[in-house]
Phi, psi and omega in degrees: 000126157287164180296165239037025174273187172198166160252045190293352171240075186225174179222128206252164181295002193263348181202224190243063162266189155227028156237149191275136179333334161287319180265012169275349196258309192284334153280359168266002192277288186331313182268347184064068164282152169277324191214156168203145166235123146290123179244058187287180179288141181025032210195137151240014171334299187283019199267313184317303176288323177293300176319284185339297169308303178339297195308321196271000202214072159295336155301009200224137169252111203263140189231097191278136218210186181187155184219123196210122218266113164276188156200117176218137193044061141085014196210139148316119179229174160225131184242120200259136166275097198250146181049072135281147200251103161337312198282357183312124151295335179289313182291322187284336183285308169311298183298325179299331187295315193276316176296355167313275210283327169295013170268267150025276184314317159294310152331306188288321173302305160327283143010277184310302172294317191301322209288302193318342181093021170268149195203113140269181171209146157317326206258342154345137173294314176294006197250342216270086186240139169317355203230070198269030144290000222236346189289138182236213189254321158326307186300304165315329209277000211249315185282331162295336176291302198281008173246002197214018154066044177297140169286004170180169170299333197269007150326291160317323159283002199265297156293335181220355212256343206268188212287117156116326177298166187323330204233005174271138198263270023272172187273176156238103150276128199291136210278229140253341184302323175278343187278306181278337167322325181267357175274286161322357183255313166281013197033063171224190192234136192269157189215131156286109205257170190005100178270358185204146211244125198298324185275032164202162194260110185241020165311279190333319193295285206301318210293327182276325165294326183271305180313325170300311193302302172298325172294324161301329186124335165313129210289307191214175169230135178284106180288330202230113184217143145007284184284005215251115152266204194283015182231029122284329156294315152313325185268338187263357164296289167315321169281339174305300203282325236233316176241050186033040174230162188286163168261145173220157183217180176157156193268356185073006182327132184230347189089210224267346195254031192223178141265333174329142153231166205297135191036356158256324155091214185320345179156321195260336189298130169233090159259119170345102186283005175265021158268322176327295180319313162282004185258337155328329167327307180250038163296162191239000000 
């Protein structure tokens, strides 16, 4: 890869990636990214151990982040937090809440698989994370493969784990409006990650969440994702400019549990690193 990219979306083994924060700084070294941010889901656990690698990869700009699961008009949304300061108590008190209800959610899940003939355990190897706030349905879908031969994760999902299935929980989500005040508490820039879904005509979707969102305080939207081509990245370039917030991008990176990869994300993703300036712009 040449120099001038960036990663602004990834997830480390601190919430359900499968490279430990460190060594995501060392594949991001590896490909010559100018920058990556760990975003992990409701956690900043790994950001202490990520900066740190930082320190050993001055060439790589370690960008400390979060990604925190909303809910507006009736869809799941996510507002990802990027150059957050990790020690915020207002930001660490918001997140101890959402890792709450995913404890709440994992009990429940569990459940649900045993009614079903899936019989887990806590003691599953895939479970052995410091946090079991931090365990998502990724974790379940790894432990459901190596105990009942599922030909894949997204298989498990296909059949037990994904949204309207048999063994899916929903969450209590927090609004994005409280996700950026707490993102903003932490002095960071709040970001609307993948606002929009390639198989359905979402102008209208969009145009109205970012005006609503931007009233709030969102700083930016992510233009440039994984799933993304080039007239999606144009409409969301477009709708951004229009209601003043910047664009950021990132591949969503999970490690073994995506085919995404780090910083090209399907293959194709390029983000720009002359987005950075502006969005350091609008720390708070």
């Amino acid at each position: 890869m040449n120099e001038g990219y960036i990663d602004l979306h990834t997830h480390s083994t601190a919430s359900d990636g499968t490279d430990t924060p460190a060594r995501l700084l060392e594949l991001a070294a590896a490909i010559r990214l100018q920058a990556v941010a760990l975003t992990d889901h409701d956690t900043v656990a790994g950001v202490p151990e990520f900066l740190a690698a930082g320190e050993q990869h001055p060439e790589v700009e370690a960008i400390p982040g979060v990604e925190i699961s909303c809910s507006y008009s009736n869809r799941e949304i996510h507002v990802v937090g990027l150059f957050v300061d990790h020690s915020s108590a207002v930001l660490g008190d918001f997140l101890a809440l959402r890792r709450a209800d995913r404890v709440r959610r994992n009990e429940a899940m569990m459940l649900k698989l045993k009614s079903l003939g899936y019989s887990l355990s806590w003691d599953d190897p895939e479970f052995s994370v410091p946090d079991r706030g931090n365990i998502g349905r990724p974790h379940f879908a790894r432990a459901l493969v190596r105990r009942y031969g599922f030909a894949s994760l997204a298989a498990v999902f296909e059949k037990l784990l994904g949204h309207s299935r048999p063994a899916f929980v929903p969450r209590q989500l927090p609004s994005p409006a409280q996700a950026i005040e707490a993102i903003h508490a932490a002095h960071g820039v709040a970001v609307w990650a993948h606002p929009i879904y390639r198989d359905r005509s979402e102008r209208a979707w969009l145009r109205r969440g970012l005006r609503r969102f931007t009233g709030w305080g969102l700083d930016a939207v992510e233009g440039y994702y994984s799933l993304f081509g080039p007239n999606e990245t144009a409409l969301v370039s477009e709708l951004a400019a229009l209601c003043g917030a910047e664009l950021s991008g990132g591949s969503d990176y999970h490690g073994e549990n995506s085919t995404v990869a780090l910083g090209t994300g399907a293959g194709g993703l390029r983000v720009p690193a002359s987005l950075l300036p502006k969005l350091k712009a609008k720390r708070n």
